[in-house]
C-alpha positions as a Markdown table, in Angstrom:
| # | Residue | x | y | z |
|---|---|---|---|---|
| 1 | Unk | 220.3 | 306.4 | 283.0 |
| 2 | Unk | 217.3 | 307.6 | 285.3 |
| 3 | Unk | 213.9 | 306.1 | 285.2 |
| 4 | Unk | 212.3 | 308.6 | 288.1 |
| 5 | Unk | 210.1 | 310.9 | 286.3 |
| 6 | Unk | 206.5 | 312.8 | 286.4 |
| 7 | Unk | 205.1 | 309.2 | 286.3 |
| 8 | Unk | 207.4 | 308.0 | 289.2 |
| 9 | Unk | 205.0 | 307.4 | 291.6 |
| 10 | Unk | 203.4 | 304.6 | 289.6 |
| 11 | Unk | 204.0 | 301.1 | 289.0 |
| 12 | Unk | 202.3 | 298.7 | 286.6 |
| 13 | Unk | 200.0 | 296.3 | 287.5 |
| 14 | Unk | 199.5 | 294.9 | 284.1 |
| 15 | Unk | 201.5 | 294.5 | 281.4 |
| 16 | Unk | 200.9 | 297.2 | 278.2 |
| 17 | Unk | 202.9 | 297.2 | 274.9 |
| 18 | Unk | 202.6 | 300.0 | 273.5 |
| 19 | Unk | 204.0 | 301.6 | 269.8 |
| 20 | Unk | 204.9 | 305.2 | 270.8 |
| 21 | Unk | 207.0 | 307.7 | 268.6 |
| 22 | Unk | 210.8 | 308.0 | 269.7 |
| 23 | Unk | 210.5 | 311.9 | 270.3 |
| 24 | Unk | 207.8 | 311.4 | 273.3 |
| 25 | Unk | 209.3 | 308.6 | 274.6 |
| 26 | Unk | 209.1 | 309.6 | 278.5 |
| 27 | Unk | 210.4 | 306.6 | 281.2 |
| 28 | Unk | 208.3 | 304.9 | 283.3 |
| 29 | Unk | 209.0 | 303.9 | 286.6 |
| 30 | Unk | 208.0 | 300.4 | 286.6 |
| 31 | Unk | 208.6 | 297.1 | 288.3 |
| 32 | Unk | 209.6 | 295.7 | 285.5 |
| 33 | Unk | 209.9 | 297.8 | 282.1 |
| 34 | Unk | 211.1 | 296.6 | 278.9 |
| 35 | Unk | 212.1 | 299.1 | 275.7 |
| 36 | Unk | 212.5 | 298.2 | 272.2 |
| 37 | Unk | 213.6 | 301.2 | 271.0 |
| 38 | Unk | 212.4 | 303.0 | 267.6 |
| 39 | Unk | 210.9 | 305.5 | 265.7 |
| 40 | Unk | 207.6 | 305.4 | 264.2 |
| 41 | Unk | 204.5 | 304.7 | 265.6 |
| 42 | Unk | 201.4 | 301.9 | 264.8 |
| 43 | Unk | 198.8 | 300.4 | 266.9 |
| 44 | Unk | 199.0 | 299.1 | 270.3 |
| 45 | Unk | 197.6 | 295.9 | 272.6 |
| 46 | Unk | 197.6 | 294.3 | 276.1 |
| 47 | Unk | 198.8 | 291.1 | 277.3 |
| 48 | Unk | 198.7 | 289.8 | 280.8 |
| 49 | Unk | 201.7 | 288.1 | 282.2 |
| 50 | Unk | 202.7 | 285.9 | 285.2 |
| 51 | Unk | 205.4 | 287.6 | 287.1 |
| 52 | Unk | 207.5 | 286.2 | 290.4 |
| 53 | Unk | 206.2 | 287.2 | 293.4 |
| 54 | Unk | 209.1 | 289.6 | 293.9 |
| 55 | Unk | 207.6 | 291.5 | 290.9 |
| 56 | Unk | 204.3 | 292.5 | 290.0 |
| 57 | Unk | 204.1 | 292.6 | 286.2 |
| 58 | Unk | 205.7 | 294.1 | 283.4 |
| 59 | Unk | 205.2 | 297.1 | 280.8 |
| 60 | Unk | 206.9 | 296.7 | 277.3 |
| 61 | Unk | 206.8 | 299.9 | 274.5 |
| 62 | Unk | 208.1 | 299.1 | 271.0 |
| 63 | Unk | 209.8 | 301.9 | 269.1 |
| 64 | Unk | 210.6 | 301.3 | 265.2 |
| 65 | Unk | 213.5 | 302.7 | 263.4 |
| 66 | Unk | 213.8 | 303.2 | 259.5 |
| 67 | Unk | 217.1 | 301.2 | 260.0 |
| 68 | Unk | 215.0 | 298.4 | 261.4 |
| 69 | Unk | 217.2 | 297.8 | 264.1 |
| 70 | Unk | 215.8 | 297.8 | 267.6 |
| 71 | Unk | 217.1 | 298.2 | 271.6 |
| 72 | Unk | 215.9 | 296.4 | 274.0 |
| 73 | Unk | 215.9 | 297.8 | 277.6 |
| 74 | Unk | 214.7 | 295.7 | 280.6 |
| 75 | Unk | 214.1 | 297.4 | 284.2 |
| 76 | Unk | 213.9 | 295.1 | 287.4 |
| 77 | Unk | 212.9 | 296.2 | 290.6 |
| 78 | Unk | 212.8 | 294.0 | 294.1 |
| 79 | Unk | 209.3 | 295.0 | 295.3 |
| 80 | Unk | 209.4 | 292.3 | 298.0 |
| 81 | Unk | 210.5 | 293.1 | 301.4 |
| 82 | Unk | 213.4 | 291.0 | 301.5 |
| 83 | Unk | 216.8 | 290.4 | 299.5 |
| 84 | Unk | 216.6 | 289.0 | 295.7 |
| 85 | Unk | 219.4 | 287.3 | 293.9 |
| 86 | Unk | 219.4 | 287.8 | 290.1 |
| 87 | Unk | 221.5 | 284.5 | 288.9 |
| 88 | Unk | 221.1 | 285.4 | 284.9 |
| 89 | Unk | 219.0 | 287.5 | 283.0 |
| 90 | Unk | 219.3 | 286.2 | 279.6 |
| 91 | Unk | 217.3 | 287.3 | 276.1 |
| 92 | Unk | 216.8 | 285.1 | 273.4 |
| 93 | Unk | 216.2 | 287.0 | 270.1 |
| 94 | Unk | 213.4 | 285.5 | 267.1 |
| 95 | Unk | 215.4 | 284.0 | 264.0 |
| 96 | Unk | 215.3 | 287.8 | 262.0 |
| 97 | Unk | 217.3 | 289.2 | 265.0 |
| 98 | Unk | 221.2 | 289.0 | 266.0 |
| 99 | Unk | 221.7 | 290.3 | 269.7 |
| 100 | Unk | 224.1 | 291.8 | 271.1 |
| 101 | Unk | 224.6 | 293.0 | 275.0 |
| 102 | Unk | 225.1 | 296.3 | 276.1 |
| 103 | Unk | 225.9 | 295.8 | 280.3 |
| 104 | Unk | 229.1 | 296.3 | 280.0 |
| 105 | Unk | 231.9 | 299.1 | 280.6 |
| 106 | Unk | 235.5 | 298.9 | 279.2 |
| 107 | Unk | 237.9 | 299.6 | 282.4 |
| 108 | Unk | 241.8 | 299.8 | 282.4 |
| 109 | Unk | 241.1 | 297.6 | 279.0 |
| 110 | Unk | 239.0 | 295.5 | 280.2 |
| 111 | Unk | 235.2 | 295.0 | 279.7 |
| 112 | Unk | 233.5 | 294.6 | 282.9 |
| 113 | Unk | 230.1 | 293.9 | 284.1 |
| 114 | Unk | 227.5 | 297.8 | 284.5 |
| 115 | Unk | 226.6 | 296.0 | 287.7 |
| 116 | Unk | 230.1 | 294.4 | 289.2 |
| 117 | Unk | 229.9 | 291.3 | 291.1 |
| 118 | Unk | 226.5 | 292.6 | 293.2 |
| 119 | Unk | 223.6 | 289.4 | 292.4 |
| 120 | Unk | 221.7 | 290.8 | 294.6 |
| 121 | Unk | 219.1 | 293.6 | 295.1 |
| 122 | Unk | 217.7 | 294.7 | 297.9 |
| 123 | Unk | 213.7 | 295.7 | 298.8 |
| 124 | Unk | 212.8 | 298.2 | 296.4 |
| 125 | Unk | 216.2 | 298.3 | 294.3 |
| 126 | Unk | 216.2 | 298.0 | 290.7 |
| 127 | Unk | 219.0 | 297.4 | 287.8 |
| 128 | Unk | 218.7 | 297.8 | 284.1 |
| 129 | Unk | 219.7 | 295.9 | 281.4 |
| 130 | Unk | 220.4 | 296.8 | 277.8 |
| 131 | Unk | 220.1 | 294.7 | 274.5 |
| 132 | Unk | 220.3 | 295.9 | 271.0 |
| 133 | Unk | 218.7 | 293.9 | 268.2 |
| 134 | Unk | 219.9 | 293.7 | 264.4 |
| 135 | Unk | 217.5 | 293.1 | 261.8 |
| 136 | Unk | 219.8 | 289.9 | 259.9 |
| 137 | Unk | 220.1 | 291.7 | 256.2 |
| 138 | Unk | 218.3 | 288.1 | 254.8 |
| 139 | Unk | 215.1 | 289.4 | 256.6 |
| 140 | Unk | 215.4 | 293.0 | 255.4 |
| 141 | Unk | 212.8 | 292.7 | 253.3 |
| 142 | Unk | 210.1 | 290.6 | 254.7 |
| 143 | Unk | 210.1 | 292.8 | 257.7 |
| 144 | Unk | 208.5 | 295.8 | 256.0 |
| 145 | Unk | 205.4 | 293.4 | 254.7 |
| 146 | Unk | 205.1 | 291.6 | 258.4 |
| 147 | Unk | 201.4 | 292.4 | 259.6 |
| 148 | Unk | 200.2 | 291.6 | 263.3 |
| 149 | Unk | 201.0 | 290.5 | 266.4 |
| 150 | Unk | 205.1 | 288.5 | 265.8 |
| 151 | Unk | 207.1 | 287.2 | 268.7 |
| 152 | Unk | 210.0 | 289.0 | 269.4 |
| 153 | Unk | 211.8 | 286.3 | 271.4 |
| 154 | Unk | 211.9 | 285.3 | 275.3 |
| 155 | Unk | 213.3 | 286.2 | 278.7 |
| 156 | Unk | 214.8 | 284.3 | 281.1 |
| 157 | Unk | 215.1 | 285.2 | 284.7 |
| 158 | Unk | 216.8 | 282.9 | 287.0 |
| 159 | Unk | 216.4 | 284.3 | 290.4 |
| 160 | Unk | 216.0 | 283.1 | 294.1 |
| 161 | Unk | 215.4 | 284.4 | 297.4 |
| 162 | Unk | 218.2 | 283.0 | 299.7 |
| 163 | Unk | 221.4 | 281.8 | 299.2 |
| 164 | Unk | 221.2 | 278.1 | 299.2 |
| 165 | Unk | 217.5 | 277.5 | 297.8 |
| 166 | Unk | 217.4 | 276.1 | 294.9 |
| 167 | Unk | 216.7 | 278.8 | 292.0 |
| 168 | Unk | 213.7 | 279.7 | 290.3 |
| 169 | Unk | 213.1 | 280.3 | 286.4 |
| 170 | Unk | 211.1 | 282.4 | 285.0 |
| 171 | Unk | 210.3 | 282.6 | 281.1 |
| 172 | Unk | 208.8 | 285.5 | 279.5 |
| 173 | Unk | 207.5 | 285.5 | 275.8 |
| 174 | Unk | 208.2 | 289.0 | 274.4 |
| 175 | Unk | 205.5 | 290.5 | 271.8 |
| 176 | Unk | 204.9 | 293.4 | 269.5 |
| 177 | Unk | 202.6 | 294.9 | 267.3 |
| 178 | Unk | 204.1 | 294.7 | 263.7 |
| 179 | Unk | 204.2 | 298.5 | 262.8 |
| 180 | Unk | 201.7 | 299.5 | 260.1 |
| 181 | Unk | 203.8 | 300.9 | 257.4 |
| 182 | Unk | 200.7 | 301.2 | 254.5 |
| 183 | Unk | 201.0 | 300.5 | 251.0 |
| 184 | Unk | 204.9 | 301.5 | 250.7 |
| 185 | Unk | 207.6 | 302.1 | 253.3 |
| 186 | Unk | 210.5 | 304.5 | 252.8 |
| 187 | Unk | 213.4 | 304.0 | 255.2 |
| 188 | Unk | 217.4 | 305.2 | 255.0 |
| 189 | Unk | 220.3 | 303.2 | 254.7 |
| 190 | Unk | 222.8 | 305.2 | 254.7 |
| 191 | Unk | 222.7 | 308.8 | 256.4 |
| 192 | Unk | 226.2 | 310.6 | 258.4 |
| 193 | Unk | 225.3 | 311.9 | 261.8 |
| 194 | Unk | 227.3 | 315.1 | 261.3 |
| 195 | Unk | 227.6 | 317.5 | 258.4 |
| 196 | Unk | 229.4 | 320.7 | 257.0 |
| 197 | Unk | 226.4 | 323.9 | 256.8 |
| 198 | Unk | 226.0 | 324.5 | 253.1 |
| 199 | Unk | 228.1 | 321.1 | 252.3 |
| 200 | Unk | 226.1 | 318.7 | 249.7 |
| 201 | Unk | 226.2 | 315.1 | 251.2 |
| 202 | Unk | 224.3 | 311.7 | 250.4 |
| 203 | Unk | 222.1 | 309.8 | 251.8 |
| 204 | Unk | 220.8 | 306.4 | 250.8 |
| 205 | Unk | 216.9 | 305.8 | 250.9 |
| 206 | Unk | 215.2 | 302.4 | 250.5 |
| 207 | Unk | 211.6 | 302.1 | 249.3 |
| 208 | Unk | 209.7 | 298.9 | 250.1 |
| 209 | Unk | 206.4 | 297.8 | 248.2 |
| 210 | Unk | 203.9 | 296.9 | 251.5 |
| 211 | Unk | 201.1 | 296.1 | 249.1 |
| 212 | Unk | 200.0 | 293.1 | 246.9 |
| 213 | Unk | 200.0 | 294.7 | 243.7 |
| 214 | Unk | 202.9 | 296.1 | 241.5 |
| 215 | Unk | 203.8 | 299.7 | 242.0 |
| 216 | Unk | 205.0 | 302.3 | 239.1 |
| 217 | Unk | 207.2 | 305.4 | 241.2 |
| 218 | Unk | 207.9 | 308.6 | 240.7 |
| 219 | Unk | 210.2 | 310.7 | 242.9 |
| 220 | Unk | 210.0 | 314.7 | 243.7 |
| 221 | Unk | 212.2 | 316.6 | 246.2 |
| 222 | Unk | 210.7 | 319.8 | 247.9 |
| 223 | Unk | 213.0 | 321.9 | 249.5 |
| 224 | Unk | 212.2 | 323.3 | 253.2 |
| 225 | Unk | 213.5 | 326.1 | 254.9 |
| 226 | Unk | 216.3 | 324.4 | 256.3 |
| 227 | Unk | 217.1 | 321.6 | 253.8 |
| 228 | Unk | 217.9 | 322.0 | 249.9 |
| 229 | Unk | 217.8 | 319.2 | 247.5 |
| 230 | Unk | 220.2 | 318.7 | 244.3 |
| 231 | Unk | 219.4 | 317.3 | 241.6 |
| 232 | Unk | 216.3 | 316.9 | 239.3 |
| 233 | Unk | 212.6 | 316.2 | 240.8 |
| 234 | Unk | 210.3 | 314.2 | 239.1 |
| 235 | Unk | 212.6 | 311.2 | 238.2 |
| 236 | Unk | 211.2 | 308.1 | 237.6 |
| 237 | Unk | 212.3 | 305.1 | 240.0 |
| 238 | Unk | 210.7 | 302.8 | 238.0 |
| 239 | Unk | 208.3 | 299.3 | 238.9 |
| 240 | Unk | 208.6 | 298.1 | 242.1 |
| 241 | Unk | 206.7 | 294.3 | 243.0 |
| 242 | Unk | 205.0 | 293.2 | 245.8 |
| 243 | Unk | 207.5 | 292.7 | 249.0 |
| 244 | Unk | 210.5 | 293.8 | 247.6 |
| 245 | Unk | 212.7 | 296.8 | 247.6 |
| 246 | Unk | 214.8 | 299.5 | 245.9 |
| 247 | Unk | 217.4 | 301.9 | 246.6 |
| 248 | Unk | 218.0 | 304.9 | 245.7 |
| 249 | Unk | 221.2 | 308.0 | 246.3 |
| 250 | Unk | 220.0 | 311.5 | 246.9 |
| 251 | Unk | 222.0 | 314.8 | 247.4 |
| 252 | Unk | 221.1 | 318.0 | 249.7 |
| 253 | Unk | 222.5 | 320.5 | 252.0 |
| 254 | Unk | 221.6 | 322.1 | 255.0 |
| 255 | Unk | 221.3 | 325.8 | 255.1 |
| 256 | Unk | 220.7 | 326.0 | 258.8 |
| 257 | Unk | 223.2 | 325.3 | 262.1 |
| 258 | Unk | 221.8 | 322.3 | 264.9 |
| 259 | Unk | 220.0 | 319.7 | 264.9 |
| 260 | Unk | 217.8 | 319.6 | 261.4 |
| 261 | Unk | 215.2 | 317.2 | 260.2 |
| 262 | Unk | 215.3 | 315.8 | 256.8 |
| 263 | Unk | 212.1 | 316.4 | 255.0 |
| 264 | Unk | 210.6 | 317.2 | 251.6 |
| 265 | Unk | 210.6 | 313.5 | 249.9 |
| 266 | Unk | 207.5 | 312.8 | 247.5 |
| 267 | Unk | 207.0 | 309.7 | 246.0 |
| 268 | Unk | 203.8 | 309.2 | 243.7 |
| 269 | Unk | 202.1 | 305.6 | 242.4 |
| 270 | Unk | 201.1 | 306.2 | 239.2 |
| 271 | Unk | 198.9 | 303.3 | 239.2 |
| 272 | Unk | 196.8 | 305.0 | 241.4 |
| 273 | Unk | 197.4 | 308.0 | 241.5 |
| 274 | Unk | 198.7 | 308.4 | 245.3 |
| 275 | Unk | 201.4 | 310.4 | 246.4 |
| 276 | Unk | 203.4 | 309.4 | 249.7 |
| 277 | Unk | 204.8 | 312.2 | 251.7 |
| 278 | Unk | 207.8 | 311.1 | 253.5 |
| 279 | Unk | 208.5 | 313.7 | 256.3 |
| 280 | Unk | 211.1 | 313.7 | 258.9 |
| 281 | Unk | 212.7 | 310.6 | 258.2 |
| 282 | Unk | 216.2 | 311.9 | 260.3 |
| 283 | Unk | 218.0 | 314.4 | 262.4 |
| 284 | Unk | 221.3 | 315.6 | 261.3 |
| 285 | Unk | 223.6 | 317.3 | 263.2 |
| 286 | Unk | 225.2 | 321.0 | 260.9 |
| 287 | Unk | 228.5 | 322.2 | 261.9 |
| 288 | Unk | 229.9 | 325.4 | 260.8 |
| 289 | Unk | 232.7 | 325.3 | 258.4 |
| 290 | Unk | 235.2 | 326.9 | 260.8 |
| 291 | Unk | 234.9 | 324.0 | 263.2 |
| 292 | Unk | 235.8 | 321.1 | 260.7 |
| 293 | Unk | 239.0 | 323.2 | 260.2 |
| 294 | Unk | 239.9 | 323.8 | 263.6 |
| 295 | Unk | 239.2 | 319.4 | 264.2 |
């Protein structure tokens, strides 16, 4: 996984969290970089941190998924001019989270450390970590209505410069902007990653109330030039209260080969009078009949 791009030259001298969409995510060369990974984009900020002195600072970007699950990727680099030894890098997820860690590679059976038994990096040498964080399914719902700044956790670093010194730690208090989903949110729960062209298949859609005030919904399917919906539009989903949720199955095919978006979902408030477009929510991937037969 390279982090050298058009921006390679660079590296941060403050630390920037930003909320960029997943589909212009370009790496950043960095001294430290971290990545929660996701789709949609909101608002961004600035926070200054305190870094060792083998680092400068760091640069976090926050990407939000409709599955509300998030990945977490964490760039060191050794700008000093001598040899760092990396002890632990550990992340501690906030209470709605469950982590898991992604640094290792299964060899002959056996699940062994991305960077070996190497502690150290040398002047100008960086390594990469990789977290991913599940939303827990008891927090599902209070995470669409979340507004603000929220603490995503903290980062530990124990490091130190020779072998023999006694090691240093260094905390790091992880933030993000709370992505500004509106009045109503409309995510999937349920979507396959591959599908037959001109195959109907379903897909579950959740829509969460964002507002204060009870909502009255009404659904409507338009059909694109690469996506058909089944079924009847205009169906009515019904009341919906303030921070909670509903689900809902919907049936289409794909009428086009590749990579295809999923678009065309309506959904109107009848208590005002608003309709929600709901654009792009996913990417499937169409397969011609022929190769499910020859798999």
């Amino acid at each position: 996984m390279g982090f050298l791009d058009c921006w390679g030259q660079g590296v941060a001298l403050n630390h920037q969290r930003e909320e960029i969409p997943m589909k212009t995510c370009t790496y950043v060369f960095l001294s430290f970089l971290c990545l929660l990974t996701n789709l949609s984009a909101s608002p961004c900020g600035h926070v200054w941190h305190t870094m060792p002195p083998f680092l400068k600072n760091f640069k976090t970007k926050f990407y939000n998924s409709g599955m509300s699950d998030l990945f977490l990727e964490i760039q060191i680099q050794n700008i000093s001019s001598s040899t760092v030894f990396i002890q632990k890098v550990l992340l501690k997820p906030p209470e709605m989270y469950t982590r898991e860690e992604l640094n290792t590679v299964n060899q002959a059976g056996e699940d062994q450390c991305t960077f070996g038994t190497r502690t150290f990096l040398q002047s100008m040498e960086g390594r990469q970590y990789l977290y991913y964080l599940e939303l827990k399914q008891e927090f599902s719902e209070k995470a669409g209505t979340i507004r603000g700044l929220i603490e995503m956790g903290t980062l530990d670093i124990v490091w130190k410069r020779d072998l023999g010194e006694m090691a240093m730690l260094q905390t790091i208090q992880l933030q993000r902007e709370a992505p500004g989903y509106g009045n109503m949110r409309l995510s999937l729960e349920t979507i396959p990653d591959t599908v037959i062209l001109e195959e109907p298949f379903n897909i579950i859609c959740k829509i969460t109330n964002c507002s204060g005030r009870k909502m009255k919904l009404v659904l409507k399917m338009c059909d694109t030039d690469s996506i058909r919906w089944c079924g009847s539009s205009g169906r009515y989903l019904g009341k919906l209260s303030p921070s909670s949720s509903l689900c809902f199955t919907l049936t289409l095919l794909s009428l086009k080969l590749g990579l295809q978006g999923v678009s065309g979902i309506q959904v109107t408030d009848k208590v005002l009078k608003k309709t929600y477009a709901c654009d792009n929510l996913a990417k499937i991937c169409v397969i011609p009949s022929t190769f499910k037969m020859k798999n």
